[in-house]
N, C-alpha and C positions, 0 to 999 in steps of 0.2 A: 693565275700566276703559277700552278702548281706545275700546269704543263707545261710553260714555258722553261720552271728551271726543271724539270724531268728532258726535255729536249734537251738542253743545254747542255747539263750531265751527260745524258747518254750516250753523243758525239762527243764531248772533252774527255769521257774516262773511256774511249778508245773504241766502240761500237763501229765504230769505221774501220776497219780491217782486211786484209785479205789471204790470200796465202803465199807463202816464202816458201823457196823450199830449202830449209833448213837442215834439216836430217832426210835423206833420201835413202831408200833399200828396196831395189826391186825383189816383185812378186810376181812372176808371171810377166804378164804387162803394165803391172800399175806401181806405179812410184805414192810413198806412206811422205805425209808431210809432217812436218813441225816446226812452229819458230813460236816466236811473241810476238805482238804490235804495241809500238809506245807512239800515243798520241804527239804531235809536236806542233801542227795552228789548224785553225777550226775559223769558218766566218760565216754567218749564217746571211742569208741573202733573202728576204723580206718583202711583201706589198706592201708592208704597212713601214719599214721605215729606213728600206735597202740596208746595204750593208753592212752589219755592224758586229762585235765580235762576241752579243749576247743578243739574241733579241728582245725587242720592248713588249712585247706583245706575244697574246696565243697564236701558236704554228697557225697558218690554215692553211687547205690546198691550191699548190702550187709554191709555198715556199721549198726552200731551199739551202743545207747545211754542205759546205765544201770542207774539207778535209785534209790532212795530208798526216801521215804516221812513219816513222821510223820501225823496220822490220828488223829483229833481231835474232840472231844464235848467238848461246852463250855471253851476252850484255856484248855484243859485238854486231854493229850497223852493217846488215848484209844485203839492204836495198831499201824502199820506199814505197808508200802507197798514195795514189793522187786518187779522187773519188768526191762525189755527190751523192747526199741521201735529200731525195724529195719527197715532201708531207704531199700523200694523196688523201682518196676519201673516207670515211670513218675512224681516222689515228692512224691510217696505216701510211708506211714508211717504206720507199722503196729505194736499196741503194745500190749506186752501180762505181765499180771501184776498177784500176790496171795495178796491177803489183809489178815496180821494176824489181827486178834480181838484177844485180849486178853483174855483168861479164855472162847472163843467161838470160838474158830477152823480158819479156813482158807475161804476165798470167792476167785474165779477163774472170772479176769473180761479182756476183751479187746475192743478195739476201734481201727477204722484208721481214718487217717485224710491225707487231702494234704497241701503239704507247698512249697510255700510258698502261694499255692493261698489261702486255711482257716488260715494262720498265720501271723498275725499283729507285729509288734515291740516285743508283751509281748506273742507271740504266739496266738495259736487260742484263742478266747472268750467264746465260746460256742463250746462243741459237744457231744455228744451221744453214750454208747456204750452198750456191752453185760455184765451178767452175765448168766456164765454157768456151775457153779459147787463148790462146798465146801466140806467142813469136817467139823467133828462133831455136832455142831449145824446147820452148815449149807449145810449139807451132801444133794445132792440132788435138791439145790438151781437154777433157771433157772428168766431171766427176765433182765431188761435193766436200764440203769442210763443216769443221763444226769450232763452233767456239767457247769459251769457258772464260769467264772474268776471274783473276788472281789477286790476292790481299791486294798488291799494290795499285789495282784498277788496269794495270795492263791484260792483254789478254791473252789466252795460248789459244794457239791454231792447230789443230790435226785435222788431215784429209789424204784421201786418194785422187792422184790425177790417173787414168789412161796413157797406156804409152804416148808419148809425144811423137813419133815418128810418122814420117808420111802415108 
């Protein structure tokens, strides 16, 4: 039961994520990122009992948690994330996510993590992932993000993309 509500937590208090780009400042070529992610539905998708909006049961592999978060700057909705994290083998957790920006195309990001050994009550605290690809403005996009959980279970995102340009 333990892992069950550790799962559960760790995609409801926002571990689904990706990157905004919130605050931009070129450097050279690489664009610095920052926003928050606020969780907003979650539905885990099951062998043992399809879809439901907790699971009854311990993960195992091949399940499946879907997602979707509201991306913020400054308590202000400046896109969205749609995304899957899939239970593979030994706890580990692999998730693949599109962050829309608004009025700026699409960002391609992933991460894994294991759980329950990197996830606490409120899920992991910290972890690290990839960017690896966009559209339109950020058609091209390559480089990494890291994430930090905040009092309020939201999460802040900093990263470096690559210039985005052809």
């Amino acid at each position: 039961m333990k892992t069950l509500v550790l799962a559960a937590l760790l995609v409801i208090t926002g571990a689904a994520g990706g990157l905004v780009v919130a605050t931009r400042s070129r450097a050279g070529t690489a664009t610095e990122l920052s926003y928050v992610v606020h969780r907003t539905n979650l539905a885990f998708v099951t062998t043992a009992a399809g879809v439901t909006p907790l699971p009854t049961g311990p993960l195992v592999p091949g399940d499946r948690i879907l997602a979707r978060d509201d991306l913020l700057q400054n308590g202000s909705v400046i896109g969205y994330d749609s995304g899957v994290c899939t239970v593979t083998f030994d706890n580990n957790v692999v998730c693949d996510y599109m962050e829309t920006l608004t009025n700026q195309g699409d960002i391609h990001v992933a991460w894994t993590f294991q759980w329950p050994a990197s996830a606490g009550i409120d899920g992991p605290s910290v972890f690290d992932g990839i960017i690896d690809g966009g559209t339109l403005a950020h058609r091209n996009a390559h480089g990494s993000f890291h994430a930090v959980r905040l009092p309020d279970g939201n999460l802040q995102i900093t990263g470096t993309i690559s210039d985005s340009s052809p």
